[in-house]
C-alpha positions in Angstrom: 0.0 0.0 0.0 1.4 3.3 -1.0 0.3 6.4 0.8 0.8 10.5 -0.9 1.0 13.0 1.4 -0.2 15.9 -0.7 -0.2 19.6 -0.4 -0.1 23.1 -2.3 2.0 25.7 -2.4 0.6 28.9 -3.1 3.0 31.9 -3.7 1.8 35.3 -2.8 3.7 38.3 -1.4 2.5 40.0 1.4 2.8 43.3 1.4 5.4 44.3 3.8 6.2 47.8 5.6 10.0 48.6 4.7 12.4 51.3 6.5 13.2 54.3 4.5 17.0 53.6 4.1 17.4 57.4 4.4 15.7 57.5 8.1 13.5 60.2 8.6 14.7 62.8 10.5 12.5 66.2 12.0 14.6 68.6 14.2 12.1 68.0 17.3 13.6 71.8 18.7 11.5 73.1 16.6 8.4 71.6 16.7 5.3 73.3 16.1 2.6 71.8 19.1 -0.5 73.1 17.6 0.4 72.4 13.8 0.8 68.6 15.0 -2.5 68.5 16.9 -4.2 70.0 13.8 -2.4 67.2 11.4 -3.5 64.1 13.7 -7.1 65.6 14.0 -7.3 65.2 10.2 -5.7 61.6 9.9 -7.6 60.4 12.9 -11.0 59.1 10.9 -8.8 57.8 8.6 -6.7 55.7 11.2 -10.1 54.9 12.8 -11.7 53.4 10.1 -8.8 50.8 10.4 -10.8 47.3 11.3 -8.9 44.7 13.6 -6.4 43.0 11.1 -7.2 39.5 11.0 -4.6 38.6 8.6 -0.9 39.4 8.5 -1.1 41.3 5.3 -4.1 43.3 7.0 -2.2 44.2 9.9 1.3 45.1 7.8 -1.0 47.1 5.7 -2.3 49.1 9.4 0.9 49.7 10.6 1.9 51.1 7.2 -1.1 53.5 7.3 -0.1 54.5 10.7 3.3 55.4 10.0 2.4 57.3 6.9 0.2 59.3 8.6 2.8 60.0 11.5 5.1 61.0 8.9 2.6 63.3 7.5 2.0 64.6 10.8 5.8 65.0 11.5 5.6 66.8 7.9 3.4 69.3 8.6 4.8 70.4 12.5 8.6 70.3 11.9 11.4 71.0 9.3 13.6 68.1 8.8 17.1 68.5 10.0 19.9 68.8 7.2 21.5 65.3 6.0 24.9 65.9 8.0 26.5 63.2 6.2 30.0 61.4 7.7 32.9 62.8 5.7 35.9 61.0 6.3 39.2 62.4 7.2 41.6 63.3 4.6 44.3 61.2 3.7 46.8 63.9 4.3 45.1 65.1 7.1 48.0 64.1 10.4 47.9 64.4 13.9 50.1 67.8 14.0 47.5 69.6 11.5 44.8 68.5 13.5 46.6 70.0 17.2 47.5 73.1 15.0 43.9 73.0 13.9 42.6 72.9 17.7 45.2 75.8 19.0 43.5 77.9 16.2 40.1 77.3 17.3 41.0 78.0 20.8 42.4 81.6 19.9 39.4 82.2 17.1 37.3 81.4 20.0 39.0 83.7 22.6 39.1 86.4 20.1 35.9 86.2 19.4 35.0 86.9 22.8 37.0 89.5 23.5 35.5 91.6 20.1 32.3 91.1 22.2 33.5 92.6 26.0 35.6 95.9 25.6 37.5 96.2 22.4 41.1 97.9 24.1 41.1 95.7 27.6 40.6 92.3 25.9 43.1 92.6 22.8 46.3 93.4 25.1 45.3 89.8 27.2 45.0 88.0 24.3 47.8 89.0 22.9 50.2 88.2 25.9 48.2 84.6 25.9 49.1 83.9 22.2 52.5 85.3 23.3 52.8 82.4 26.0 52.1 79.5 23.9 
């Protein structure tokens, strides 16, 4: 006696919620309270109407409406911050350029403050501390 043990295979592709690679970013500082109040109030019926998911697909589908409409929402009350992307370091850059490059930050920084307090007072000091070093 010979037994089969049969089945099917059905192919079908779910949709399925993926990152933005680029990450969404919203400089949070300058959130606008009332602009993002105003933009959930509108997406709210539409995130209502949302039915308990009862499949997989139906509830990857839900969570994708939701986060489009808290992107929206982030849209609307925020700028986004500016793509500060990683630059890496020169090839020539060495480890004396980059001291030399902190001591002139330190005196940019001092002068700097110095222009802001009394002009004459300040600019004989910082001259006797670039003196020093």
């Amino acid at each position: 006696m010979i037994k089969f043990v049969t089945f099917s295979v059905k192919l079908s592709f779910a949709p399925v919620s993926q990152r933005n690679v680029s990450k969404r970013k919203w400089n949070a500082k300058k959130l606008d309270p009332e602009a993002l109040k105003a933009s959930l109030a509108r997406s709210w019926s539409i995130l209502q109407n949302n039915t308990t998911p009862d499949a997989c697909s139906e509830t990857e589908m839900a969570v994708l409406n939701t986060m489009k409409e808290i992107a929206a929402a982030c849209e609307a009350s925020m700028p986004r911050l500016k793509n500060q992307k990683f630059h890496r370091p020169a090839y020539w850059w060495s480890t004396d350029i980059a001291e030399l490059r902190k001591i002139c930050h330190q005196l940019r920084r001092r002068a700097t403050r110095a222009a802001k307090r009394s002009p004459s007072q300040d600019k004989k000091g910082l001259e006797t501390s670039i003196n020093k070093k």
